[in-house]
LOLO-608797 format. One record per residue (C-alpha): residue in three letters; x negated, y negated, z; residue number from 1. Coordinates in Angstrom, 3 decimals, m for minus. Layout:
residues N
<'ALA',<X,Y,Z>,NUM>
...
This chain:
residues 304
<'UNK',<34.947,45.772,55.103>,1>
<'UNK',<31.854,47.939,55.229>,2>
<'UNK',<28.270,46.505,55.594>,3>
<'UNK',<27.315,48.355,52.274>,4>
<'UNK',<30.374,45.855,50.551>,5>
<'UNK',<29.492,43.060,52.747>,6>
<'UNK',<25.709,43.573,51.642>,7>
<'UNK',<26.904,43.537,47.718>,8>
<'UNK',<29.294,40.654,48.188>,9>
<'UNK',<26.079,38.655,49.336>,10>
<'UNK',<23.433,39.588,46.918>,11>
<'UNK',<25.929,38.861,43.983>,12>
<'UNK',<27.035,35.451,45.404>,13>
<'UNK',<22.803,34.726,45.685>,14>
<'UNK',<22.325,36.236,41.859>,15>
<'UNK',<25.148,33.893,40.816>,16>
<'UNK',<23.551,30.128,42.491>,17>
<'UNK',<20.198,30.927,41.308>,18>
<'UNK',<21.476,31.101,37.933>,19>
<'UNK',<23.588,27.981,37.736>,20>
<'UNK',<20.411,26.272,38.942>,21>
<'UNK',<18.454,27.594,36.301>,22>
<'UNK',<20.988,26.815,34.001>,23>
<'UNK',<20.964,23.087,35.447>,24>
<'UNK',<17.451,22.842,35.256>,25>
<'UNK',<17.201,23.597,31.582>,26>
<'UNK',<20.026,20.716,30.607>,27>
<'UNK',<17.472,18.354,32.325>,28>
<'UNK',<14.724,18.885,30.959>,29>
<'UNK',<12.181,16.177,29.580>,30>
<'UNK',<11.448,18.882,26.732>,31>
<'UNK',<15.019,18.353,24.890>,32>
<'UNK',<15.186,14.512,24.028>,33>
<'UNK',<18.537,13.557,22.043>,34>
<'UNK',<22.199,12.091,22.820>,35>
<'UNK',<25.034,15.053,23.623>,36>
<'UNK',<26.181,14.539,20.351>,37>
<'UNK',<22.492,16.208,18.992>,38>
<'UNK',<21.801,13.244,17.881>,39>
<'UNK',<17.908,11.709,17.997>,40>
<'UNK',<16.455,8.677,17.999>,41>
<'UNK',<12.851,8.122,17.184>,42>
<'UNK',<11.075,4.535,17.519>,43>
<'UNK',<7.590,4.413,15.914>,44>
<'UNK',<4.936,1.577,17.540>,45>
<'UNK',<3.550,0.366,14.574>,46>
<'UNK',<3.549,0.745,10.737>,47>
<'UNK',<0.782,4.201,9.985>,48>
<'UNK',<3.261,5.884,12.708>,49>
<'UNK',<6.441,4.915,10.906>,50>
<'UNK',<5.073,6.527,8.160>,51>
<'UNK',<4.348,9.338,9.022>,52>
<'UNK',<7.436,9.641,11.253>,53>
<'UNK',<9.342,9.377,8.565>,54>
<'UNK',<8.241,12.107,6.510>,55>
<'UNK',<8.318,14.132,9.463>,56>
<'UNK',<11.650,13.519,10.289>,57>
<'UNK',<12.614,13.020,6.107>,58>
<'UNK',<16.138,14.138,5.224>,59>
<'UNK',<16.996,15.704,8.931>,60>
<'UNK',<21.199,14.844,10.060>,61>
<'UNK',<21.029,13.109,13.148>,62>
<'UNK',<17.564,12.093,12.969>,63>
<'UNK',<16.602,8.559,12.451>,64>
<'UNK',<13.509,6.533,12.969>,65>
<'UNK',<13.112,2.809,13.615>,66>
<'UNK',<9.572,0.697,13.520>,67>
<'UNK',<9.816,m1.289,16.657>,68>
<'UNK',<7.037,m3.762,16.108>,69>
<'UNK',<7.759,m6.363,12.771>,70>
<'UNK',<6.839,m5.951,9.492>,71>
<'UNK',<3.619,m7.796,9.553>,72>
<'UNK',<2.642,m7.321,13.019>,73>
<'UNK',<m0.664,m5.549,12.258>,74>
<'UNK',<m3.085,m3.615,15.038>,75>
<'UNK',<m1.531,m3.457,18.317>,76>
<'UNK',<m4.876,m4.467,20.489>,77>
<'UNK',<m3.269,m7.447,22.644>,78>
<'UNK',<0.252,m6.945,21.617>,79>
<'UNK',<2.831,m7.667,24.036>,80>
<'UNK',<6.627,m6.438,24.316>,81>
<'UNK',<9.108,m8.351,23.669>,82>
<'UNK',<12.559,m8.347,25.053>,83>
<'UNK',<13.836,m7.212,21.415>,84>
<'UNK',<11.202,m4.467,21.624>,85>
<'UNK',<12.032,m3.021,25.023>,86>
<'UNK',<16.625,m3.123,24.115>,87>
<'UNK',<15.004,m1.207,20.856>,88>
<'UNK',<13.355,1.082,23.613>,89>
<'UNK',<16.326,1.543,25.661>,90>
<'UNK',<18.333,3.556,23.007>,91>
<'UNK',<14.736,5.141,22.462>,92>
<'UNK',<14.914,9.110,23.031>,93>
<'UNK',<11.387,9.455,21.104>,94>
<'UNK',<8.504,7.298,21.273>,95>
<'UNK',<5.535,7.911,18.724>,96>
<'UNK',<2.375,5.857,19.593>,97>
<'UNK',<m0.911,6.405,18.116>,98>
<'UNK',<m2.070,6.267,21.031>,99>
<'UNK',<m6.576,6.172,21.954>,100>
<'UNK',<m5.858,2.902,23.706>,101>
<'UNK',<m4.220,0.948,20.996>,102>
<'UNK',<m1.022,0.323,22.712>,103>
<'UNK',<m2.130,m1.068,25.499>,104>
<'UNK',<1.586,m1.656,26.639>,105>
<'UNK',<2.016,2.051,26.947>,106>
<'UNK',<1.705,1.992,30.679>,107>
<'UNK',<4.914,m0.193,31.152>,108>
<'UNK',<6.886,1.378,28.591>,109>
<'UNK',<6.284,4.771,31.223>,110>
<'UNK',<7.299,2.893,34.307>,111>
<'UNK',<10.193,1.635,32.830>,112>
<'UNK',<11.882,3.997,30.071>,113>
<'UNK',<11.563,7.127,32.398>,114>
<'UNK',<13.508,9.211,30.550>,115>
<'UNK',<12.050,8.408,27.204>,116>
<'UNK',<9.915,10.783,25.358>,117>
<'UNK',<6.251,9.507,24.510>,118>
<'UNK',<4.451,10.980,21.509>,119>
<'UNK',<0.704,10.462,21.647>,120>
<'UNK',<m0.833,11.139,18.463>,121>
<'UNK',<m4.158,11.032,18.919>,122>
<'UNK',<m3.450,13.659,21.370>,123>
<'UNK',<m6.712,15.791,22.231>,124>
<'UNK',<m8.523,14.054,19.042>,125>
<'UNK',<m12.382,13.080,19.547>,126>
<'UNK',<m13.003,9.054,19.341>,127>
<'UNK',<m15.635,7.174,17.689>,128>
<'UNK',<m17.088,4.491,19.848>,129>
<'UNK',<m18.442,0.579,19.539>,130>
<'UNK',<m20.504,m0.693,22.277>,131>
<'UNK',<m18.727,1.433,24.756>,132>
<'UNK',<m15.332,0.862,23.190>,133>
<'UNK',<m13.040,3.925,22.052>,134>
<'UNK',<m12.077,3.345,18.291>,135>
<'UNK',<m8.267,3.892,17.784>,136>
<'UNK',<m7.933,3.825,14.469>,137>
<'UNK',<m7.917,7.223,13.403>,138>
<'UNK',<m5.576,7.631,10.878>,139>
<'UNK',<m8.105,5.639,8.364>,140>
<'UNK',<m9.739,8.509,7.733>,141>
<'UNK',<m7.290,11.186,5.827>,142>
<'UNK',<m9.013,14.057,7.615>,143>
<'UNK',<m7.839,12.673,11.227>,144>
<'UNK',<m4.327,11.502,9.731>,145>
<'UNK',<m3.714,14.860,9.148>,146>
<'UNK',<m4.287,15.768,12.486>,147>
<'UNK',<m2.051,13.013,13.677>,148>
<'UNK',<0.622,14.585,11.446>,149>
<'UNK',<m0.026,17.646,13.391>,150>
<'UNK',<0.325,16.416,16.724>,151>
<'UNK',<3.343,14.352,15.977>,152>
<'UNK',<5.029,17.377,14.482>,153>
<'UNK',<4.387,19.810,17.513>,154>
<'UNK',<5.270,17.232,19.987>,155>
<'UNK',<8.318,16.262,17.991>,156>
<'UNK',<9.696,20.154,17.877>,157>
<'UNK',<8.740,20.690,21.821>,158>
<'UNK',<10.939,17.440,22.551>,159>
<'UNK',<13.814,18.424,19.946>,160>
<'UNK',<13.845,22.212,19.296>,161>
<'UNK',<17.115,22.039,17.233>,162>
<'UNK',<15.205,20.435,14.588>,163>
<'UNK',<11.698,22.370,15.115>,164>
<'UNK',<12.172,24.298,11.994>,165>
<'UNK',<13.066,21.307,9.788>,166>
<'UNK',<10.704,18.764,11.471>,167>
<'UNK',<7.497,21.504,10.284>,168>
<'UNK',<8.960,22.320,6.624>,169>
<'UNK',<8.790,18.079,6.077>,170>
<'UNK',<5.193,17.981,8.083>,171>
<'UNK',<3.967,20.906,5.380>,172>
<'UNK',<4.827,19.033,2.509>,173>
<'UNK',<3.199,15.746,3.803>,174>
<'UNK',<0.026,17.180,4.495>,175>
<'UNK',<m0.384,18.950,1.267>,176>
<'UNK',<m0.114,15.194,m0.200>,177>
<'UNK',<m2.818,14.441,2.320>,178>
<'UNK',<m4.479,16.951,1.405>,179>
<'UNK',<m4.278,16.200,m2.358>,180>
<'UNK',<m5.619,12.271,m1.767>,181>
<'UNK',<m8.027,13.717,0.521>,182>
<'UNK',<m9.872,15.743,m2.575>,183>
<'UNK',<m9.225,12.947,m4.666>,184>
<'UNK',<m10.706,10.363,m2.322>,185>
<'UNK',<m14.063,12.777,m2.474>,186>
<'UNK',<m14.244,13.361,m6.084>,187>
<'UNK',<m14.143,9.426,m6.319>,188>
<'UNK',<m16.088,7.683,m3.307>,189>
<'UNK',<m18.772,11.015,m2.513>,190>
<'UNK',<m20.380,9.594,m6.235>,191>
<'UNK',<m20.931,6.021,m6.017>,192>
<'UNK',<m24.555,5.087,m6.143>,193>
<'UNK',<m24.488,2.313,m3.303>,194>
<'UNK',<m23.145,3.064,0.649>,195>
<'UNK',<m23.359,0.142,2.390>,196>
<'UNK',<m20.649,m2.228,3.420>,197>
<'UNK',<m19.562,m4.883,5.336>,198>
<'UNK',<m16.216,m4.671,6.802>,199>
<'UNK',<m13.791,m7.489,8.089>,200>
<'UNK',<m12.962,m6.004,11.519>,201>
<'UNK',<m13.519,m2.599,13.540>,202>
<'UNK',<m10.740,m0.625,11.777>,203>
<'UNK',<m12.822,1.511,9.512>,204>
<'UNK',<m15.449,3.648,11.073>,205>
<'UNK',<m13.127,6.965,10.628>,206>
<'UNK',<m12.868,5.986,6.947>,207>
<'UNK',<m16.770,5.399,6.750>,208>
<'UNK',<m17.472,8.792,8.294>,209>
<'UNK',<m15.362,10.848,6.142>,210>
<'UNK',<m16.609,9.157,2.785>,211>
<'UNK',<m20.338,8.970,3.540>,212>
<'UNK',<m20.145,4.938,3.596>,213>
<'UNK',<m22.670,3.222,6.138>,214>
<'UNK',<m21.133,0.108,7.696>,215>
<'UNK',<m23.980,m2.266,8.664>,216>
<'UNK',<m21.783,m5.227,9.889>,217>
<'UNK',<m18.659,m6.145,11.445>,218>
<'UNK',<m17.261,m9.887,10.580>,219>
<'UNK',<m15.566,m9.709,13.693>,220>
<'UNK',<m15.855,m7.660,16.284>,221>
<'UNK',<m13.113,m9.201,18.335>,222>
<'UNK',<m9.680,m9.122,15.545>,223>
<'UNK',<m8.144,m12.472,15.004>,224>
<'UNK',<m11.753,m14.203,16.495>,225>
<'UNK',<m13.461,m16.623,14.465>,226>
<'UNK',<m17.574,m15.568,14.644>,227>
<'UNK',<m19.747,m17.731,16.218>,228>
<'UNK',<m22.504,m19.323,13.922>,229>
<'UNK',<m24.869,m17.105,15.730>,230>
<'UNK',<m22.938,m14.073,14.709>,231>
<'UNK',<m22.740,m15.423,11.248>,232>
<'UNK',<m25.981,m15.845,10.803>,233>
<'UNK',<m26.919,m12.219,11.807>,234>
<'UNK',<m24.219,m11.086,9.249>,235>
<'UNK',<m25.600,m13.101,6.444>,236>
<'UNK',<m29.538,m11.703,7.232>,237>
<'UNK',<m27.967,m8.087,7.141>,238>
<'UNK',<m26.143,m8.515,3.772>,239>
<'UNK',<m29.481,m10.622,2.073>,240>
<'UNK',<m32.047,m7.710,1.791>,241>
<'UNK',<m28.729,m5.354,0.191>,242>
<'UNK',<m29.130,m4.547,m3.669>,243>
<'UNK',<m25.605,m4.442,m3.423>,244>
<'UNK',<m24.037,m6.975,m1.681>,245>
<'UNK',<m20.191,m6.280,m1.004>,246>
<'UNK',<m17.666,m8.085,1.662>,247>
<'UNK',<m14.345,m5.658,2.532>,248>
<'UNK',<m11.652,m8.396,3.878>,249>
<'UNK',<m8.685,m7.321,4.920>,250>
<'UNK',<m5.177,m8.762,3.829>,251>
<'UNK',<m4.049,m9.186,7.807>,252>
<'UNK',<m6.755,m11.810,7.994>,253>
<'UNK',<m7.351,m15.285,6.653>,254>
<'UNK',<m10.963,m14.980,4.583>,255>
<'UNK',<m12.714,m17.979,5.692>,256>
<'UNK',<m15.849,m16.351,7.502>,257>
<'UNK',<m16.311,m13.969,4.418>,258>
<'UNK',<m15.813,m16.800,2.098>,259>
<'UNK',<m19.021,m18.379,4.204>,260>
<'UNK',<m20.847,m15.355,3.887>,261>
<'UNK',<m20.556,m15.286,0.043>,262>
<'UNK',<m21.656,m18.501,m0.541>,263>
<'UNK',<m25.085,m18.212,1.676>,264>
<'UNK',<m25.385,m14.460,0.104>,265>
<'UNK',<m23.882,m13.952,m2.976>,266>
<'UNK',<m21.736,m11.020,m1.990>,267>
<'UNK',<m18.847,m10.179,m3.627>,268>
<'UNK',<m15.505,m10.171,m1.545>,269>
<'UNK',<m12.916,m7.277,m1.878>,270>
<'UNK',<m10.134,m6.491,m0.309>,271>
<'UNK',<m9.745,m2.925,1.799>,272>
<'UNK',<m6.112,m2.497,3.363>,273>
<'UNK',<m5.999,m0.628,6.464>,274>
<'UNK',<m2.394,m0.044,6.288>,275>
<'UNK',<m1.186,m1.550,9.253>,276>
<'UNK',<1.578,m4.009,7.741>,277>
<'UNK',<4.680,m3.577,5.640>,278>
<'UNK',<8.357,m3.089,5.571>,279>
<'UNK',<9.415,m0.178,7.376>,280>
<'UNK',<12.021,0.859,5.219>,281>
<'UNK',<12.527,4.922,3.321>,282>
<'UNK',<10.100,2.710,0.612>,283>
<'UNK',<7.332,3.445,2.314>,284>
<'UNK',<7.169,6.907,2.905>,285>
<'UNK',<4.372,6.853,0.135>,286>
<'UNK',<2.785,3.664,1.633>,287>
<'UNK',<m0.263,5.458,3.006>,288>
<'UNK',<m0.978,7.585,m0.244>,289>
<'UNK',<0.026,4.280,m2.390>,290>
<'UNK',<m2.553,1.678,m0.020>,291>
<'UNK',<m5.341,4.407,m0.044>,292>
<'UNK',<m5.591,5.032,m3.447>,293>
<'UNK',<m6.321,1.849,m3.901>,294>
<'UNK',<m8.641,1.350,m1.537>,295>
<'UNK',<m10.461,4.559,m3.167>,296>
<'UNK',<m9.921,2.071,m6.494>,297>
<'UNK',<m11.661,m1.129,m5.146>,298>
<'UNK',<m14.340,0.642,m3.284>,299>
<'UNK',<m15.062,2.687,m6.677>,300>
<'UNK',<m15.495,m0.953,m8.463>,301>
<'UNK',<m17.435,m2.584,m5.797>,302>
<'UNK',<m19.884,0.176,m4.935>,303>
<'UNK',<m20.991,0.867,m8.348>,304>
């Protein structure tokens, strides 16, 4: 043989590895979650992701989403796995988590499920902050939902490409509903005559900001925390000078500190929902528009 054929011989043996590595490489990567079969599994942390995961993913073959956290489970600040959480986890291929530091579990679910795809919602979003504290719930204020929507859906067609198309057609719709309630929301709460408010817990700053409403105490600061009489007290001084004196409770929460508040003020109690609890079944892919609408409702009777 002559050096020129020994020469080609090489060069198209070289040509031909380098692409089967290539090739290799792309079946591998972290970008293209789902089973052989093209199936994909998507696991939601909590209830606002389920919802909107499941009018992402609405109607897609092969798709399905699963809540892993229980129906009235609530805010994720201290939550810990369980074992029926992390076997959910195992046949995970998608994780959505709203991420900003409310899953504080996050960090294990990494070091352990390394082939599992993590969806961060809140993904590049700018945080409100407490005392130092980032806020994490965003997606009580419609504005920043829709953003989560966003971020969901371009993470979710990076991971699963086959359904990119499909995955953006269901996001579209969804956000012109948001959209829609967002307006509404405006035309409503932008008139009332009175902005204060006192809210149960930190989950509605976001909501505050977008509507214009000025939040000048917090029940409790810590969730699930009684007050201390001290912190009571304070409260109750806050809410006296108010022409308007309203109390948002929240339905996660037993009402016994706002209860005492009424009584030494003469506030009237409400109830604001930040949608963190229900059953994650294809019922609530309204749930969000459904639960905010009346909030918009209650804070339209108190506030007048």
């Amino acid at each position: 043989m002559s050096i020129k054929s020994i020469l080609l011989c090489l060069i198209t043996a070289t040509c031909l590895a380098l692409t089967g590595c290539g090739s290799n490489t792309a079946n591998t990567s972290s970008d293209n979650a789902g089973k052989k079969d093209g199936s994909v599994r998507i696991v939601t942390t909590f209830y606002p992701m389920y919802i909107d995961a499941i009018n992402i993913a609405k109607g897609i073959d092969g798709v399905s989403v699963t809540n892993m956290t229980k129906p009235q489970t609530g805010c994720l600040h201290d939550y810990q796995l369980t074992t029926e959480d992390m076997k959910t986890l195992e046949k995970a291929d998608v994780l959505i988590a709203n991420g900003a530091g409310m899953e504080s579990f996050l960090d294990k679910v990494i070091r352990g499920q390394k082939k599992l795809t993590i969806i961060d919602a809140s993904q590049n979003m700018e945080l409100l902050e407490t005392d130092g504290e980032k806020n994490p719930h965003l997606w009580l204020s419609v504005t920043a939902n829709i953003q989560q929507v966003k971020n969901i859906t371009e993470q979710l067609k990076k991971a699963d490409p086959k359904h990119a198309d499909a995955y953006q057609a269901n996001a579209d719709i969804y956000i012109q509903k948001l959209e829609a309630l967002k307006k509404e929301m405006h035309n409503t709460l932008d008139k009332v005559p009175h902005k204060d408010i006192v809210t149960f817990h930190e989950a509605f700053p976001y909501f505050a900001k977008e509507f214009g409403l000025n939040i000048i105490a917090v029940v409790e600061r810590e969730p699930g925390s009684e007050p201390t009489p001290n912190e009571l007290q304070a409260v109750i001084q806050q809410i006296k000078p108010l022409s308007s004196k309203v109390l948002f409770t929240e339905p996660q929460y037993a009402p016994s500190a706002a209860q005492t508040i009424a009584r030494e003020t003469g506030a009237k109690i409400f109830t604001l929902d930040p949608v963190v609890t229900g059953e994650s079944t294809a019922d609530a892919m309204d749930a969000y528009l459904v639960t905010m609408r009346k909030n918009m409702a209650t804070l339209k009777e108190a506030l007048q």
